[in-house]
N, C-alpha and C positions, 0 to 999 in steps of 0.2 A: 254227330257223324264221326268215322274215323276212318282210319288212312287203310284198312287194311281191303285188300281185292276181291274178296270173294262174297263179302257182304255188304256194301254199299250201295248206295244211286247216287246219281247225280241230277238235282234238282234243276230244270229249263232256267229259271231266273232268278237265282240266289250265287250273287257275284261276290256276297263275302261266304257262301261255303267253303271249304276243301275240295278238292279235287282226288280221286286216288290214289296212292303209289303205283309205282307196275311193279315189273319184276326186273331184279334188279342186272346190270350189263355188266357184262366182263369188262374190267380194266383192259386199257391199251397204250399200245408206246407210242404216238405217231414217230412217224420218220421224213423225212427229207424229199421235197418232189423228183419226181427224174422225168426223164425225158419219153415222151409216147413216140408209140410207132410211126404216127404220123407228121411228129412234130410240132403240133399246136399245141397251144399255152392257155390256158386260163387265169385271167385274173393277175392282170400286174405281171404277165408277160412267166409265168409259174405253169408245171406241167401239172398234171393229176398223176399222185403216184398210184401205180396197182397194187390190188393183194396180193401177197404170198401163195394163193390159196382162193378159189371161186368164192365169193358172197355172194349166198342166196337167200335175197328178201321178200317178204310174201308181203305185198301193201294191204292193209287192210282197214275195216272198218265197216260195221254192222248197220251202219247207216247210211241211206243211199245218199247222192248229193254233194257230198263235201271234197270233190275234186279226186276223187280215190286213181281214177282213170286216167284222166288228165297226169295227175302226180306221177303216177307207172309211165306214162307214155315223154312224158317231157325231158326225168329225171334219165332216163334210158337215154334218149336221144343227147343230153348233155355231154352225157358219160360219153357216150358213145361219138361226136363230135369230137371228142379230148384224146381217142385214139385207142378207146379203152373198148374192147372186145364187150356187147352187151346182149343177152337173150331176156326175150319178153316173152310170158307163158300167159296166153289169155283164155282165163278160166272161167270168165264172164261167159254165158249163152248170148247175152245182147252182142259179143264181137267188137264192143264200141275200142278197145285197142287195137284192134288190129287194122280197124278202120279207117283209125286217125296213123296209124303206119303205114298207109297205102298197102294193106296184104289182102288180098282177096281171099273171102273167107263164105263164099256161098255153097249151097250142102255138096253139092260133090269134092271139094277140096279136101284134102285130108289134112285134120285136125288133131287137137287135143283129145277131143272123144276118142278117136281112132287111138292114138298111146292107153287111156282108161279104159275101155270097154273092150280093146280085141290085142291089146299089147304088142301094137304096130311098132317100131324103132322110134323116138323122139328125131331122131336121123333124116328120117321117109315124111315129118309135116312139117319141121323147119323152115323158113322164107327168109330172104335178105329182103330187109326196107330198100324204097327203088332210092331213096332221098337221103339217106344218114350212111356211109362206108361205116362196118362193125357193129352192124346192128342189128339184127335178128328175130323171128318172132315164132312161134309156134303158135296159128292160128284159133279163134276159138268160130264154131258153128252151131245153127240151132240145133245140131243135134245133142249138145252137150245140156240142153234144156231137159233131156230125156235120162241125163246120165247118172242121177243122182235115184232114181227106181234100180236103173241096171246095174250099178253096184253095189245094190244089197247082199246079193247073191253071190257077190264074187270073194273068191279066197284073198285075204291083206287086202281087203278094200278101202283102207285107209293108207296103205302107203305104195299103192301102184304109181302115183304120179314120183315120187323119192325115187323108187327101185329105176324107172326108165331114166329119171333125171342123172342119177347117179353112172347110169352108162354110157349117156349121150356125153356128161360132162368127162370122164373119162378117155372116153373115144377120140373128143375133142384133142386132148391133153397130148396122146400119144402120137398126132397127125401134128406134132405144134401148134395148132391152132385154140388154144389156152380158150374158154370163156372167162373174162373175170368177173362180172356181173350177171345174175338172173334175177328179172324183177318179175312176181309172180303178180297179176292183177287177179284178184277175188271178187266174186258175185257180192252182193251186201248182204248176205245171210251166211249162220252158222249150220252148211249141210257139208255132205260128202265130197264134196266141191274145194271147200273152203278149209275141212280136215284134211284133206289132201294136200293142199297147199303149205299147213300149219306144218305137218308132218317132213314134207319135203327141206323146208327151209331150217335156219339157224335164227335169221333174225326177223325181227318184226316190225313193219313201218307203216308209221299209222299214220295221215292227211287228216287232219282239225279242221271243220268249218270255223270262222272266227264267229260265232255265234250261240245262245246259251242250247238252243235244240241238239244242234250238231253234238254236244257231249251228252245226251240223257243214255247212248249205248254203251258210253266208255266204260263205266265197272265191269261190265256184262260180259265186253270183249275182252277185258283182261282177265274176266275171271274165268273165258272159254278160253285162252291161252295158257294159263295155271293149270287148268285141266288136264290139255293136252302136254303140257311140258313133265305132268306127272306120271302121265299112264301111257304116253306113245315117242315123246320125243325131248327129253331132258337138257339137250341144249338149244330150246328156242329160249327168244328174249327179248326184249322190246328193245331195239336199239336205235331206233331214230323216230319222231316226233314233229311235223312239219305244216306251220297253220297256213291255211290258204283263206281264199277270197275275204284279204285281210283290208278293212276298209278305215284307212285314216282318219278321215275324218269325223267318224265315231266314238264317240267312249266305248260305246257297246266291245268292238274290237281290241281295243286298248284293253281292256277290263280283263278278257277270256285270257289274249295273250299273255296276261300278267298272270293271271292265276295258272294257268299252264306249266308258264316255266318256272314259278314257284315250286311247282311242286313236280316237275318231272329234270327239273335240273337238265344237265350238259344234253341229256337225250332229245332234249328243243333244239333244232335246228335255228341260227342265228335270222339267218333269211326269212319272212315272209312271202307269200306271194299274194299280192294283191288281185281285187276284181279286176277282169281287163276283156275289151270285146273279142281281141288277138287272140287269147286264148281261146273262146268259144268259137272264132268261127275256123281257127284252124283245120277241127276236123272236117269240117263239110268238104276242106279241099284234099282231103285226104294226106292230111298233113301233119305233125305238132306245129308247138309255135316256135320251136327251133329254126326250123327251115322255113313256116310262114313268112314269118318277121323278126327275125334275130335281134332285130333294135330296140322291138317291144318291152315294158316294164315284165311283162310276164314271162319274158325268154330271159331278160338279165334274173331277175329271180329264182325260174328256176337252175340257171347257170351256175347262179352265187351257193346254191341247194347243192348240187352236184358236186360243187369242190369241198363243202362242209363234209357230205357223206365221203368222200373219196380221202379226206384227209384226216377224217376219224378213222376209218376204216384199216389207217396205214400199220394201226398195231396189229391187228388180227393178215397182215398183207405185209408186202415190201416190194420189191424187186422180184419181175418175173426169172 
């Protein structure tokens, strides 16, 4: 086997394999926390500094399961707790983000379809979370189950969700009201959906089950983001890396994580998150585990996640 992305697999239970490369991140400078709008602190009594500049990440990953949703919804709401402006784009037909954001998302609501299929404003299907101040969602509906036929047809149907994103986020910009974060949640499959998404954003963040299944998609995904970084959008790139339903008391877990961040280096998130019931039943209440149970192993987790990405992120950012 070798390390290159466009032609490999990754074998279910061969824990001394290689794992792939991806592609490779732009260097960055971090800088120095400063203070949020709100005034909360993370971590040792430290603020999360913003970008310079919106970061937009598309979570992904070709395999269903491995906390993809969860990750989008948690990782937002940290950020977002820490005083940091965050829009959540749920591109999933299941809706299961916007769910666990408390954002009512049944068919007459105006949604994400409504932006792709009739080039409504991103403006006009917007929601504030009723639970997180700075938190935002752009709902997903089952009609978005239907949208991946309907824009075959259409002109740039690979970068409708970019062109709206790019105006909302601007729009934002010149009312002061900056987004500094948008986390895009993706279906588990590579369609129109999911090119959309790839297209809109810069970076790429990808949720690990700690398990050998969880990676049998990974060449695959990186090799459909080679793709796209060739022929539609030159500055995507994998830049963060974060293993979930990470189980101690396993080798098994131990095992994945090691090979992991052998071989995807700084782009592994320090933090794991571990299994936890906290997390799963947060959404039934229409919740994350943020606002659940903030004392939960899975809310400090993803908390710890949050300040990793927000403190990488300070090169490509700084001070609003």
């Amino acid at each position: 086997m070798t390390d290159g992305t466009s032609t490999q697999t990754i074998p279910p239970a061969r824990p001394t394999e290689p794992l792939p490369t991806s592609p490779s991140v732009p260097a960055s400078t971090p800088t120095g926390p400063r203070s949020t709008p709100t005034g909360r602190a993370q971590t040792e009594g430290e603020a999360l500094p913003a970008p310079r500049r919106t970061r937009v990440m598309t979570v992904a990953n070709q395999k269903g399961g491995v906390g993809k949703t969860t990750t989008t919804v948690n990782v937002a709401a940290a950020l977002a707790t820490a005083g940091l402006r965050v829009l959540v784009l749920d591109l999933d037909p299941q809706g299961n983000a916007s769910t666990a954001l408390g954002i009512p998302h049944h068919a007459e609501v105006p949604s994400v379809y409504d932006v792709l299929a009739d080039g409504t404003p991103m403006r006009d299907v917007v929601q504030s979370c009723p639970d997180v101040p700075n938190l935002l969602c752009a709902p997903a509906t089952i009609d978005l189950a239907g949208a991946e036929i309907e824009l075959v047809s259409l002109v740039a149907r690979e970068m409708r969700l970019g062109r709206a994103l790019t105006t909302y986020l601007r729009d934002e910009e010149d009312r002061g009201e900056r987004i500094d974060y948008v986390l895009v949640d993706c279906p588990p499959s590579l369609g129109l959906l999911t090119i959309n998404a790839f297209v809109a954003a810069e970076e790429v963040f990808i949720p690990i089950q700690c398990e050998y299944y969880a990676l049998e998609g990974l060449s695959q995904l990186l090799k459909n983001i080679e793709l796209i970084k060739a022929h539609l959008n030159p500055s995507l790139h994998v830049s963060t890396i974060l293993l979930t339903m990470y189980d101690g008391r396993t080798r098994l877990s131990a095992q994945v994580a090691e090979e992991v961040r052998r071989h995807f280096g700084e782009q592994v998130i320090r933090s794991t998150v571990p299994r936890s019931v906290r997390i799963s039943e947060a959404p039934s209440h229409g919740q994350t585990v943020m606002t659940y149970d903030p004392t939960s192993s899975g809310a400090l987790s993803y908390a710890a996640a949050a300040v990793e990405i927000a403190r990488h992120g300070a090169g490509e950012g700084g001070n609003r």
